[in-house]
N, C-alpha and C positions, 0 to 999 in steps of 0.2 A: 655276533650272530647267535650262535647255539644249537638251538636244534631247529632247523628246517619248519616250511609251509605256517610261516606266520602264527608260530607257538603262542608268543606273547598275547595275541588277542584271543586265547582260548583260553588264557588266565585270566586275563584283565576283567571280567564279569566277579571274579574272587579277591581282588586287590582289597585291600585296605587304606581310607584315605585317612593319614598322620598329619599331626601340627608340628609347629618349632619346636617343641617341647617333650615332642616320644623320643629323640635320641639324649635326653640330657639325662647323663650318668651313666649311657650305656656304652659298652666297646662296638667298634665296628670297623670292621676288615675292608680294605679299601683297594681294590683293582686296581692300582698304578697305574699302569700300563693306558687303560681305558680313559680312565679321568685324564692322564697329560692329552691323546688325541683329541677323546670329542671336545673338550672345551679350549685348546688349543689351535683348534679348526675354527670355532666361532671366533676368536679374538684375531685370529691370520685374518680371516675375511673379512670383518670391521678395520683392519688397521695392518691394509700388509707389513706396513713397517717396521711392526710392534719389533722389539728385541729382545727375544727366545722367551716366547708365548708362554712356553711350559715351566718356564722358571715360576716367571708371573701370577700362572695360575695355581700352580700348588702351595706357593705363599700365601695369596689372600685367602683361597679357600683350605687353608689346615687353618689357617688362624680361624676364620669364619667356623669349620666344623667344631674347632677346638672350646675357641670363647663364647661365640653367638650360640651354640648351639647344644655347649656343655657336652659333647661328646668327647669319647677314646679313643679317637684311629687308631686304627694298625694300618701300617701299608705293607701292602706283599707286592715282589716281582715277580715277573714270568722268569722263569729259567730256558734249558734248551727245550724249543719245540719238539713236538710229535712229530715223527716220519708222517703219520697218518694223516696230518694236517697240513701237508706238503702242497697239495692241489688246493684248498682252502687259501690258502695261503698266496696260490699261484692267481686263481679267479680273483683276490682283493688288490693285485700288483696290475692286472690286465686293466679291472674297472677304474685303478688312479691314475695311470698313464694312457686312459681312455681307449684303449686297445679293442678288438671285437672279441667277446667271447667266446665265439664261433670256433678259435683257434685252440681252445682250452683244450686237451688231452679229455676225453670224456671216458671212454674205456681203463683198463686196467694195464691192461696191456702199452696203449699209446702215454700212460704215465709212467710206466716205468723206461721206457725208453727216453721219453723227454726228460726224465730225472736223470738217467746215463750221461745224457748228452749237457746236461746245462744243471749241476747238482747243486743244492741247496743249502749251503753251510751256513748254522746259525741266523739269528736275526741281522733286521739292516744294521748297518755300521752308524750312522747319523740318527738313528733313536736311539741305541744303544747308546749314545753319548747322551742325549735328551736324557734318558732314563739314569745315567750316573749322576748325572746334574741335580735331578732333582733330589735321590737320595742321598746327597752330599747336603743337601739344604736343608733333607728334611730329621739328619743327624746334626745337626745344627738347631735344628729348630725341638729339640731331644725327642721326637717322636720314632717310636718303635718301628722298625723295617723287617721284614721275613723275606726269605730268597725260595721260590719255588723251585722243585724240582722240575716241574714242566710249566703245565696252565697255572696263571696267578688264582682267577677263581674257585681252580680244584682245591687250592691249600685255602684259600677263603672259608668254601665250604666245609671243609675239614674241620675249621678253627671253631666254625658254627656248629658244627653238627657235633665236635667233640666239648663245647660247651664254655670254650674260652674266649669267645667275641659272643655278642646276641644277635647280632644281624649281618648280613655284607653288600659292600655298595657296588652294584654292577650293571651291566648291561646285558650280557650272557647271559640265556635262559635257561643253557643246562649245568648252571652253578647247582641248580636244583638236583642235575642226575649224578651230581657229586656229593650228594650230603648236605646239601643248606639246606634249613628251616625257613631263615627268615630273609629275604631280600630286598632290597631299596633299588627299582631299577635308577630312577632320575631322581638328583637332589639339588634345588637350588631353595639355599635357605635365604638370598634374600626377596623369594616370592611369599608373599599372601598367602597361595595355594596353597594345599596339602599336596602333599607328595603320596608318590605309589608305593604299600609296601605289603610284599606278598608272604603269608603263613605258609607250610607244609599243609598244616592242620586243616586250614580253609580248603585248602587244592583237593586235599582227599574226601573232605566231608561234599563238597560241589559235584567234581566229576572221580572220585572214588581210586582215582590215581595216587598210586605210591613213585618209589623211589624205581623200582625195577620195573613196575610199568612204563616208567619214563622213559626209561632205555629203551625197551624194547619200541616206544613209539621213534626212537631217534632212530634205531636201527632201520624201522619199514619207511618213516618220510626222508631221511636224510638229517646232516649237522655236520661240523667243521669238519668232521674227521671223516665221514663220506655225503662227497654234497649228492651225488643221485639217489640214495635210497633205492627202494624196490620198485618198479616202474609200475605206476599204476594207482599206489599208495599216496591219497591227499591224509591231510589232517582230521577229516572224519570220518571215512577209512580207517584208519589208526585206531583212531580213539575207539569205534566201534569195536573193532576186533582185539585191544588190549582190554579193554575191559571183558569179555568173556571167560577170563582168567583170570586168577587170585595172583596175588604176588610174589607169592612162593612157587609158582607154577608156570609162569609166562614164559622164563627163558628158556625153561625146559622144553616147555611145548613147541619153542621156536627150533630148536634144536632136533626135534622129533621131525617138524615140517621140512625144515632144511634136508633132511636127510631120507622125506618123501613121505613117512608115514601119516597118516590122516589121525586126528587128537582124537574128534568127534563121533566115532562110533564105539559105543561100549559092549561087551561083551563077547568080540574080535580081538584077534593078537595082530598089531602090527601092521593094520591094510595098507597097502600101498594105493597112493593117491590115483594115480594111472589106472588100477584097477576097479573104480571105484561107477558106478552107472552114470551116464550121462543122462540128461534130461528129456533126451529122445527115446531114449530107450526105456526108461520108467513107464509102469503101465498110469492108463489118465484114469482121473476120478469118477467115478461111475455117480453120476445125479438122477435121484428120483422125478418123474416127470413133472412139469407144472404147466397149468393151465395158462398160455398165450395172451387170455383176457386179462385177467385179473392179476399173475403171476404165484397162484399161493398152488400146493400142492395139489394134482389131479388133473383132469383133462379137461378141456374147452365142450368137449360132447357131450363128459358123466356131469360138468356143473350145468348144463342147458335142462339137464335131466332133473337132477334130485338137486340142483342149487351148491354153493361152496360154502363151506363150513366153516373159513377166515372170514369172509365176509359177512357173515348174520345177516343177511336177507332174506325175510320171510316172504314178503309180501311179493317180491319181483322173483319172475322166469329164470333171470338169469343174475350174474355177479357183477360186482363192481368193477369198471377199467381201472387200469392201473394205474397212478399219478407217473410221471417223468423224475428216472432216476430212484426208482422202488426196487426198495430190496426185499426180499421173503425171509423173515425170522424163526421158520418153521426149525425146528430140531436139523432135520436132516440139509439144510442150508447151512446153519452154523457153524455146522462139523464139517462140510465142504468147504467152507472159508476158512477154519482153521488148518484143515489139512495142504489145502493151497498157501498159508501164510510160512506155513513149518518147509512145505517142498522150496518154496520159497528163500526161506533162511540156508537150508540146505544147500540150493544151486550155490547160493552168495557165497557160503562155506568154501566150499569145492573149488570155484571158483579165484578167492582170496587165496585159501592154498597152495593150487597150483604156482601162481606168480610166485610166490614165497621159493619156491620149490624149486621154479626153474631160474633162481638168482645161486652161481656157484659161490663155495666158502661163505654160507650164512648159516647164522647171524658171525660174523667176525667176532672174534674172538678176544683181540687184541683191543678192538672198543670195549667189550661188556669190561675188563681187566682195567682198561684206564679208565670207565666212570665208578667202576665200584672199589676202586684200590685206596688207600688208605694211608697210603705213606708218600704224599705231596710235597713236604720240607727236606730242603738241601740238607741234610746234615752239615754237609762240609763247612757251609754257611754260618753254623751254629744251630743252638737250640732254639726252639720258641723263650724266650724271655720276656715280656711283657710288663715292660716298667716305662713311664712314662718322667724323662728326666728332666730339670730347669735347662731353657735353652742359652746356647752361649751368643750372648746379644753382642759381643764384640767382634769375635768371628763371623756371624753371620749378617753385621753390617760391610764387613771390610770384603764378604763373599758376595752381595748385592750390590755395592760399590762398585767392586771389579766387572760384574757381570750385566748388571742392569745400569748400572751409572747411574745410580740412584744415591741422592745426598743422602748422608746419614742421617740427619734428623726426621727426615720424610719415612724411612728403616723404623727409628724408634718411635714414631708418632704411632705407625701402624702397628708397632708390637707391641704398645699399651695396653689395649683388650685379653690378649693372653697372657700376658705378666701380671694384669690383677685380678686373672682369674685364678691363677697358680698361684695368687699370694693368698687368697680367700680359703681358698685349699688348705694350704699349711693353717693360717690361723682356727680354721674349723678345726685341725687333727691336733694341735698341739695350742691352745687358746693362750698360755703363762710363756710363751717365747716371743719376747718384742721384736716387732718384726716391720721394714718401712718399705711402701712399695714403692720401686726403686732408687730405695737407698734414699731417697727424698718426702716422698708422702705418708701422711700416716690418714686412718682413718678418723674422719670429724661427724658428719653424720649424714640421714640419710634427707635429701631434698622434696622428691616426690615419687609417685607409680609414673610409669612409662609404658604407652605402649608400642612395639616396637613389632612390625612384621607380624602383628596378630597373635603376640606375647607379651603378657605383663611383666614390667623389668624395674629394679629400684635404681633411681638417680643419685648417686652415691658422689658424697663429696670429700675429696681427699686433701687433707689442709698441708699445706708444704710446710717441713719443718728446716730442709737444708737450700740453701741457694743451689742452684744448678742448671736450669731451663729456663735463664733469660733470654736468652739468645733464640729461643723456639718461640715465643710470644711475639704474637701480630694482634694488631687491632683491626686487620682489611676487613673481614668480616664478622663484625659483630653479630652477634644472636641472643634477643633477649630474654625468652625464655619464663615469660611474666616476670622480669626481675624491674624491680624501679630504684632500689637504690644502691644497687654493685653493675657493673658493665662485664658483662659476658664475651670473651673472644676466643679466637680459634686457633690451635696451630699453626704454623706455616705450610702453608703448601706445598710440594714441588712445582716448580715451572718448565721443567721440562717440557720435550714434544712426549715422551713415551708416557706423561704421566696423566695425557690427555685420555689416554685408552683407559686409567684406571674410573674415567665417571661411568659408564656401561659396569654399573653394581649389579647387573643379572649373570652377567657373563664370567666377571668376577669376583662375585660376592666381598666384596671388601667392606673391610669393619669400618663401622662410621669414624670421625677424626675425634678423638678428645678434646672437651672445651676448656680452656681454661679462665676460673670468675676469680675477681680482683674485687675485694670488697674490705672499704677502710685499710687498704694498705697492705692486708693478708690476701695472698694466695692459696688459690682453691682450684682445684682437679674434677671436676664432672667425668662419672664415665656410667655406664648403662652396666647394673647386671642383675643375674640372677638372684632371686628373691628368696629362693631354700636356702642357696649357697651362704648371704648377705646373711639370714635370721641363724643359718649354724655356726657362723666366723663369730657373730657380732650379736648376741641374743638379747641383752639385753637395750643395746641401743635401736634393735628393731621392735622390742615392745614400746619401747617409748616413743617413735614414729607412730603405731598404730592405737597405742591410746591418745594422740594427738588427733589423728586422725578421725578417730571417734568422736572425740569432741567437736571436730567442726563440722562434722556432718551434723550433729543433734546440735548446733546451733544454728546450723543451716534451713534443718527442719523447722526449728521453731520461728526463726524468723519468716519462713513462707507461709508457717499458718499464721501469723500474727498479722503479715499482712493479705492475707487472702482474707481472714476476718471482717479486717476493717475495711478492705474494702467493697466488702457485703451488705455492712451496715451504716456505715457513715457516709454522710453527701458529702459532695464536693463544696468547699466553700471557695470565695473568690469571684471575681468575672469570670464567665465564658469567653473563650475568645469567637471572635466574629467569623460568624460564618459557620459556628455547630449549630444544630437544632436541638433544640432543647425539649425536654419530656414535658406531659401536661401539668404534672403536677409543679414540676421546676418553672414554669410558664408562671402558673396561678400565685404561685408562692412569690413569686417578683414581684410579680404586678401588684399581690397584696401588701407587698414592704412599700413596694414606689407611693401607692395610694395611701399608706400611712402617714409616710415623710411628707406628702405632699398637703397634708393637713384636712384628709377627705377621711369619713367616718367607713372603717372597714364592712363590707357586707353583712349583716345576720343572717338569722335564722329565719323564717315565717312567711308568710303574703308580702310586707312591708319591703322587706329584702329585695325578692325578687321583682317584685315592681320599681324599684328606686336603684335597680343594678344595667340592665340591658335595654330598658323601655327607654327610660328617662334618657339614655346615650342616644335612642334612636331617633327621640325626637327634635334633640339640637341639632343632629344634622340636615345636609341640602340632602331635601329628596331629588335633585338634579342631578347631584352627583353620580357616575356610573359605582356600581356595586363594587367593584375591586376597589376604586379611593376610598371609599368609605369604610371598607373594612381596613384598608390600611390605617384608616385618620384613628379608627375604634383601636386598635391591638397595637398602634406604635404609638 
């Protein structure tokens, strides 16, 4: 949730929409926590059956973020919750067990009694095990883990805001009143779509909001840690009144209203709000008279007299009526509308105030300290370390085995993608270290451009040097690939029931299967990657693809002007086939070859010509005959 009254859609006008391609080579801090629920939900509900959703899904999508996407997760976990988030916490237990709201403790008082009575130790017990599972997997799969001291997004934002992740993937929208810059709410890379991804910079340059504005708007709408807010207080309410204040200023000012005194009058020490005039008692604005007819300054009797002076009418007795919905611009109008907008501002003042005022213990204290504190990582846990390690493929088949009954080869099929991505890596940092991706392939060359999810990718083909993956080769589905003289096949599948859930690639983002082509007796590895990564491992063999490639474009070229040329200016030789129409000139030209052949003297020039061309046809024929025969008997 985050912060209260439908935050996100006050950002959303400021989003950022991203490609596949803005997370690749960057770090990014990754909610745990968030990511096993919501997509762990979607996969329950497609497939109650599935077995232990959230294993499944942090698999395909670390791989997916890791390889598809050329990204650096960090994951962080939540540590022990906030007292403060105890009711938050109680409202998300009521609405899953469909309970009435109604029953929530609403007051301060009836919460802490219901906390007396029914106390709240630690998170659930059966996420808690979800949540070790998956950090078991994902030390396995050698990706970096952080342990929060409380909220996983506070230490997110921490990681972003202290400058050692670039962005964090969340849902939480006051990861922001934590110090994040940059946030990815929703991320499914294997959509088309561009994804959302929110700047600081944008937020403040839009609506002028900083980091302690943001607080202080959590404080008056509400957020996890108090779901009522100040009664009274929507989202543009808020926003109105935090913005009147700079950000070095706001909490203070909250502090001064808490405690009654009024911000808004300068040159006063101290006024208390209470004391302050009500709207009744204010004297009213004294308005110069206006004339009834016309409405411009003066009276209805003096303009019958001497005429009005806004209206320039010479000729007539009297002034102009007023149109419907006339306002008078005169000086002394203007400054009655402003002083009416200002008493106006004013009420609102006084008004916002007061409510502020009669809320006890505000602003709390204990929130402003959790969103602006600074020290989010468990020590106990260790230090931030951010080293991204080779995963241990053996143990982490024998851990998916156990837990998902998943054959191993189905394990290694899928962790292709990441293994030569990591082998790309090393060959980029260190080029003189031979090096084979796994232990079997080496690099041959590169196939074609690909493009994959609305990213261009190179088709990279990896020529097997050691036997080892017979046993993984199937012919069930062939995929040709433009290929005509090697046959292209695929993996083996799993056949499993649970591996029916992995076709739903939105839900699961799962890396496509690796193909393997069999050409004259060599084997050969197909896999899809990146194209910086491919030309920094392997530079010169991606110059030599794209001077290829050059080439056949510029023979591509020239062979379509050569025939777009010709066939500009060359006729068609040959029969027509029956049944085109033919052009007049392609008509006369026949009929002049047939009459050649036929041993008839071709037409000339002059009188003689045209008398001995059309005449002479017309008078062998039956003038009997209807006009359509006869023109048939003439032209066939």
């Amino acid at each position: 949730m985050g912060v209260g009254g439908s935050f996100w859609d006050l950002l959303k006008p400021y989003a950022r929409h991203e490609g596949a391609g803005y997370l690749r080579g960057r770090r990014v801090a990754v909610d745990l926590s968030f990511w096993i629920v919501s997509h762990s939900t979607a996969i329950r509900a497609r497939s109650p059956r599935a077995r232990k959703p959230h294993l499944r899904t942090t698999f395909f999508r670390t791989l997916s973020l890791f390889a598809k996407m050329g990204a650096l997760p960090v994951f962080v976990v939540d540590g022990e919750p906030s007292p403060l988030k105890s009711q938050a916490r109680a409202a998300r237990f009521f609405r899953g067990s469909g309970m009435d709201l109604a029953a929530l403790p609403s007051t301060e008082a009836d919460a802490e009694s219901s906390t007396a009575a029914a106390p709240v130790k630690g998170r659930n017990a059966a996420f808690t095990r979800c949540v070790e599972e998956c950090v078991e997997l994902l030390q396995y799969l050698g990706m970096p883990v952080l342990w929060a001291k409380g909220e996983a997004e506070a230490l997110c934002a921490q990681l972003n805001n202290e400058g050692h992740v670039d962005a964090c993937i969340t849902a939480d929208s006051d990861a922001f009143l934590f110090g994040a810059k940059t946030v990815i709410k929703v991320l499914k890379s294997n959509c088309k779509e561009p994804f959302e991804c929110y700047n600081i910079a944008d937020i403040e340059a839009g609506l002028g909001l900083k980091r302690k504005q943001m607080v202080a708007m959590a404080l008056l709408i509400g957020s996890d840690h108090d779901l009522h807010g100040v009664p009274g207080f929507g989202l543009e309410t808020a926003l109105r009144f935090v913005q009147l204040f700079g950000e070095d200023e706001i909490l203070d000012k909250l502090h001064e209203i808490g405690r009654g005194v009024y911000p808004f009058l300068e040159g006063m020490d101290n006024p208390h709000i209470d004391d302050l005039p009500s709207s009744s008692t204010k004297s009213s604005i004294v308005k110069s008279p206006h004339c009834s007819h016309c409405g411009h300054p003066g009276s209805k009797k003096n303009h019958r007299k001497v005429g009005c002076n806004y209206c320039l009418v010479d000729a007539l007795e009297n002034c102009v009526e007023k149109p419907a919905g006339f306002k008078c611009e005169c000086p002394g109008c203007e400054k009655v509308r402003d002083l009416e907008e200002q008493r106006k501002h004013e009420n609102w003042q006084i008004k916002v105030c007061k409510r502020i005022a009669a809320e006890t213990n505000f602003p709390n204290e204990e929130i402003i300290k959790l969103y602006l504190s600074d020290s989010n990582l468990d020590k106990e846990k260790g230090v931030p370390l951010l080293s991204w390690n080779k995963p241990d493929v053996d143990a982490l088949v024998d851990f998916l085995t156990y837990s998902q009954n998943w054959e191993p080869s189905y394990i290694r099929q899928r962790m292709l993608p990441m293994l030569s991505t990591i082998y790309l890596r090393e060959v980029a940092s260190s080029p003189s270290t031979p090096l084979l991706l796994c232990d079997q392939y080496e690099f041959d060359s590169i196939q074609r451009i690909k493009i994959r999810y609305g990213h261009p990718y190179y088709l990279v083909k990896w020529k097997r040097g050691t036997p080892g993956m017979n046993s993984n080769i199937s012919s069930k589905k062939p995929v040709t690939e433009g290929e005509t003289s090697s046959e292209v096949v695929v993996l083996d599948e799993d056949d499993e029931e649970d591996t029916v859930v992995c076709e739903s690639s939105e839900l699961l983002d799962e890396p496509d299967v690796p193909q393997v082509l069999t050409d004259d007796g060599c084997c050969f590895l197909l896999t899809d990657e990146d194209i910086q990564l491919v030309s920094a491992a392997f530079p010169k063999d991606t110059a030599r693809f794209q001077e290829e490639q050059r080439l056949k474009e510029a023979k591509s070229k020239s062979r379509k002007s050569k025939s777009s040329a010709s066939s500009s200016f060359e006729t068609p030789k040959g029969p027509r086939p029956s049944g085109v129409q033919l052009s007049i000139t392609e008509f006369y030209r026949s009929k002049k070859g047939l009459s050649i052949e036929s041993g008839k003297k071709p037409v000339g020039e002059g009188q003689s010509a045209k008398e001995g061309s059309r005449k002479a046809s017309d008078r062998d024929l039956n003038k009997s005959l209807p006009k359509s025969v006869r023109r048939r008997i003439l032209f066939d």
